[in-house]
C-alpha positions, -999 to +999 in steps of 0.1 A: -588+243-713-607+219-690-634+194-708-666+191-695-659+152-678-624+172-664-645+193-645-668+169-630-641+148-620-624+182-601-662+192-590-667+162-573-630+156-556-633+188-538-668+180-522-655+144-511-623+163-494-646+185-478-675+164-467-656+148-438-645+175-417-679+185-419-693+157-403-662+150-376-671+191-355-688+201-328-705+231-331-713+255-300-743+244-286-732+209-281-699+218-268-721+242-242-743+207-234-712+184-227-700+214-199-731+218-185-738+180-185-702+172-173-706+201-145-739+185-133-721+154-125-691+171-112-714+186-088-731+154-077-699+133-072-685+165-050-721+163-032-720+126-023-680+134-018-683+159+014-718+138+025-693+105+031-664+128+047-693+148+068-703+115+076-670+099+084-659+125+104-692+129+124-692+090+131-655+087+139-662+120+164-689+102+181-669+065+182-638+083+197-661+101+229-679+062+232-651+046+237-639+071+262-670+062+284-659+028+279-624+033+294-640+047+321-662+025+330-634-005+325-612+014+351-640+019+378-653-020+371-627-038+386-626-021+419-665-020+422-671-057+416-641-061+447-655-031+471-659-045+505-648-080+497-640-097+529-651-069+550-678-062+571-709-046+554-725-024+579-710+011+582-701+012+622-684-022+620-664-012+589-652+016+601-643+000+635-624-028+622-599-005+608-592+006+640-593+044+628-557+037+607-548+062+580-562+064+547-591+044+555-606+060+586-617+089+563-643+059+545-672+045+568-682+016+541-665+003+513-682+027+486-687+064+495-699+087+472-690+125+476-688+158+460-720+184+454-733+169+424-723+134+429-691+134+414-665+118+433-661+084+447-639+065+469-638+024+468-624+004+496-619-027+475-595-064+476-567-072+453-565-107+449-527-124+453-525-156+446-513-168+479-535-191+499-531-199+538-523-236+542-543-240+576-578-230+590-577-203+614-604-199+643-603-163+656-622-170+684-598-183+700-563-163+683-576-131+670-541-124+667-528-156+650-495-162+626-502-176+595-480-192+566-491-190+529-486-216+504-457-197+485-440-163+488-455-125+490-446-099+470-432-076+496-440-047+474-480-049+480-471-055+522-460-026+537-454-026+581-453+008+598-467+001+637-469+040+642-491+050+611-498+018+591-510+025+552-532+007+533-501-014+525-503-030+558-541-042+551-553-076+545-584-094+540-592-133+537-629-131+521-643-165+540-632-143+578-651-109+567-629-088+583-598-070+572-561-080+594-531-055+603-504-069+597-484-057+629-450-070+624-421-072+597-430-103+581-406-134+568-427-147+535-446-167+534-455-162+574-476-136+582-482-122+619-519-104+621-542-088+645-575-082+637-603-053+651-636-070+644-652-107+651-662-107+617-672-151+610-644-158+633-627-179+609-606-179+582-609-209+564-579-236+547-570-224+514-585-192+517-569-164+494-553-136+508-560-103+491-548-067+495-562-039+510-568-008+486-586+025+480-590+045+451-605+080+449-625+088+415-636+120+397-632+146+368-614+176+369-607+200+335-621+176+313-599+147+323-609+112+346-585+112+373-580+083+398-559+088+432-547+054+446-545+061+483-511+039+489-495+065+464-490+105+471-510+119+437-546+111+414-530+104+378-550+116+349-565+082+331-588+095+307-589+127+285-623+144+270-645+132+302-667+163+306-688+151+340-695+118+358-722+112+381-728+084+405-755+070+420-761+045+451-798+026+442-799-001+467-767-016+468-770-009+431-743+014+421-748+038+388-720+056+370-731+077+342-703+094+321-704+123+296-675+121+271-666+140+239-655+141+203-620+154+192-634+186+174-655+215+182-686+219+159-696+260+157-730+240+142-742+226+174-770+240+197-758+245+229-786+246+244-797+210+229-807+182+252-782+147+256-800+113+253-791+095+282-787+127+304-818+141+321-806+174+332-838+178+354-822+151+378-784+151+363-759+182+366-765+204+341-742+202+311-718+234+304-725+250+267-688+249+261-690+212+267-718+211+247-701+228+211-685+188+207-702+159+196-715+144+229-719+105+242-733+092+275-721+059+289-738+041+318-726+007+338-747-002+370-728-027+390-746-047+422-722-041+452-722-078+461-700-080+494 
């Protein structure tokens, strides 16, 4: 039989065993607040998740159709800044001092602009090549002279047919103003030329002689083609180029180029407006074109020569 002290001691050991676990549980309505709490921030950090991939994809979308317009412009810059160098700068006289040869007697100035809405362009422009001619020339008196250049020519820019000469067979000294056929087989570095125009009547001593060329521009089925008249076929240069448009100011010439993202958005308005094209004065902008992201890219060049 148990003493009174026994049982105390027995008494009080249980309730010390017991107390802990007690204490150490969670009952049910704070195990209800730490999900609700920890799905609140679940929620947030998912939130500001799809905001930054919304974003990222949104940004890269619109980056990617920029940098299309850029390419563009970068392909057609080179050519404008060289349109018309050493030749003359009125239409008839162009025209005329290519004695009507192929593949420039289509042109009657060095930049002609084409197509119903603008669209297409064709450049008559001069590839530089870094020969120079060793002695001054005076046309007046040898429009028809035989030159020699200070090194060899790459005989794969010089091209001689005297029944239907190219573009191949077209030279231009910049200081003369006025393009030369080259009307025989020539032994590099001596070249034998004829020329159609007066144009300053001379070329001068360490001149540089430059190439002929012409390039046709414009956008067909969403790509940027250009066709370089000494070859057969345009070759597609840019993909997602929706429309260009070009646009003679003044001697100031405008290219403005709508380009695209990588994805279609079903979110868009297609019947939204494009900063950058004014569809009261620009071609109107297709609704198909207009479920990507959009980007407009302009470049004005001055036509210097």
């Amino acid at each position: 039989m148990l003493t009174k002290r026994q049982s105390n001691r027995t008494s009080s050991s249980y309730k010390k065993s017991e107390s802990p676990t007690g204490k150490c549980g969670f009952t049910l309505v704070e195990l209800l607040i730490v999900i609700v709490v920890g799905l609140i921030i679940t929620a947030g950090v998912v939130s500001i998740l799809w905001v930054y991939i919304f974003d990222f994809e949104q940004t890269d979308d619109i980056t990617a159709a920029r940098q299309r317009g850029e390419m563009v412009l970068s392909i057609l810059e080179g050519p404008i800044l060289h349109a018309g160098l050493g030749m003359p700068n009125e239409s008839p006289d162009f025209a005329d001092s290519f004695n009507n040869f192929t593949g420039v007697s289509a042109m009657d100035e060095p930049i002609r602009i084409t197509g119903t809405d603008h669209d297409e362009i064709y450049i008559c422009f001069s590839m530089p090549s870094s020969n120079v001619i060793i002695d001054s020339v005076d046309l007046a008196s040898d429009p028809s002279p035989d030159i020699t250049m200070n090194s060899s020519i790459d005989g794969n820019n010089i091209e001689y047919d005297s029944t239907n000469p190219d573009l191949k067979a077209w030279v231009v000294f910049p200081t003369a103003n006025v393009p030369f056929h080259v009307y025989s087989n020539f032994t590099s570095p001596n070249l034998s030329l004829e020329s159609f125009g007066n144009g300053s009547g001379i070329i001068a001593q360490y001149d540089e002689l430059h190439y002929v060329r012409a390039i046709h521009a414009y956008v067909s089925n969403g790509q940027f083609y250009t066709h370089d008249l000494t070859i057969s076929s345009a070759q597609p240069r840019v993909d997602g180029v929706e429309q260009i448009y070009f646009q003679n100011n003044d001697g100031v010439l405008s290219v403005y180029v709508l380009t695209r993202g990588n994805k279609i958005d079903v979110g868009l308005e297609t019947d939204r407006s494009i900063p950058g094209w004014d569809e009261s004065v620009l071609p109107t902008i297709d609704a198909n074109s207009k479920k990507y992201r959009l980007s407009v890219t302009k470049g004005s060049w001055r036509i210097r020569n």
